[in-house]
C-alpha positions as CSV (number, residue, x, y, z in Angstrom):
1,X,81.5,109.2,92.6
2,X,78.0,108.9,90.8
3,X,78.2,112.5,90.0
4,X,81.8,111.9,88.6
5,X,83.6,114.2,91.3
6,X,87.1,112.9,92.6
7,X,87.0,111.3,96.1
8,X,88.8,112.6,98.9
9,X,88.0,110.3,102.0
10,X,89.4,109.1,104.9
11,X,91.2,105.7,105.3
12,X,89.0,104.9,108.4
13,X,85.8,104.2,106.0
14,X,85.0,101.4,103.5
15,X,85.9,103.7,101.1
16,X,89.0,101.2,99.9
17,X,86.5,99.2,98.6
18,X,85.1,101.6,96.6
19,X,88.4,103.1,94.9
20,X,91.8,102.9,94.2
21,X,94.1,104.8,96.4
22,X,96.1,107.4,94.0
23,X,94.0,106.2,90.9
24,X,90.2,106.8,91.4
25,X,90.3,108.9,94.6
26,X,92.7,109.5,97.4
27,X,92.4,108.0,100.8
28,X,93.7,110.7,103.6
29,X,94.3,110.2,107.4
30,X,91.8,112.1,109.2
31,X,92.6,115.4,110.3
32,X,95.5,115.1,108.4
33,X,95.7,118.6,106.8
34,X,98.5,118.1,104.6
35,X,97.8,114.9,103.3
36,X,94.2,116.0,102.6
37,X,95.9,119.7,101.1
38,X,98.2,117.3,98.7
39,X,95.0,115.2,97.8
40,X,93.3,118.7,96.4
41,X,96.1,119.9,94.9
42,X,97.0,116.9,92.6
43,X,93.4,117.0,91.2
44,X,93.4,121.0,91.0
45,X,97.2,120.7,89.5
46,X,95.7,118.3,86.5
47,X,98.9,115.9,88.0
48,X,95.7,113.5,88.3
49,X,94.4,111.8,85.5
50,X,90.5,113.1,86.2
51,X,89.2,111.5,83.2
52,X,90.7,108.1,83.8
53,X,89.2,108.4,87.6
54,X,85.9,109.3,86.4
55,X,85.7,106.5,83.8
56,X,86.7,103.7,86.3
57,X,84.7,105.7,89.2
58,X,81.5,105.5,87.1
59,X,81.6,101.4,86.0
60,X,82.1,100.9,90.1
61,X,78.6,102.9,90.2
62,X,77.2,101.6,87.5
63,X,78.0,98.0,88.4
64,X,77.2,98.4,92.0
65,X,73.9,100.0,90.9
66,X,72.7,97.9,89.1
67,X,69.1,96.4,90.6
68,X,70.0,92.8,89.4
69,X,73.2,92.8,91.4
70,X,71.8,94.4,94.4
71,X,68.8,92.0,94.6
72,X,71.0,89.4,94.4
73,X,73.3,90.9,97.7
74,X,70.1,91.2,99.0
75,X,69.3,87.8,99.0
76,X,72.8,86.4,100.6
């Protein structure tokens, strides 16, 4: 995500906390080949808004990132 690519990940991770399913990334059952096939091909088809993805993916980072907010999770 911090080097604005789409995410493809698997639902079995944290990684819905990180993006929305459909909008910012895709969530895919693991070794589901076809729903990680359909993932790929929405982003390669330009069906997916990239741009939109990227945007939000990057104020997650950036937000997440930042040291204030991670000294203060630190500190909890």
């Amino acid at each position: 995500m911090a080097m604005v690519a789409i995410p493809i990940q698997t639902c079995t991770s944290c990684a819905d906390e990180w993006l929305l399913d459909g909008e910012t990334g895709f969530l895919v059952k693991p070794n589901d080949i076809e729903s990680i096939k359909a993932a790929v091909m929405r982003v390669v088809n330009s069906s997916f808004d990239c741009e939109h993805a990227r945007s939000k993916n990057y104020k997650v980072i950036e937000s997440r990132y930042d040291p204030i907010n991670l000294s203060a999770m630190a500190s909890t």
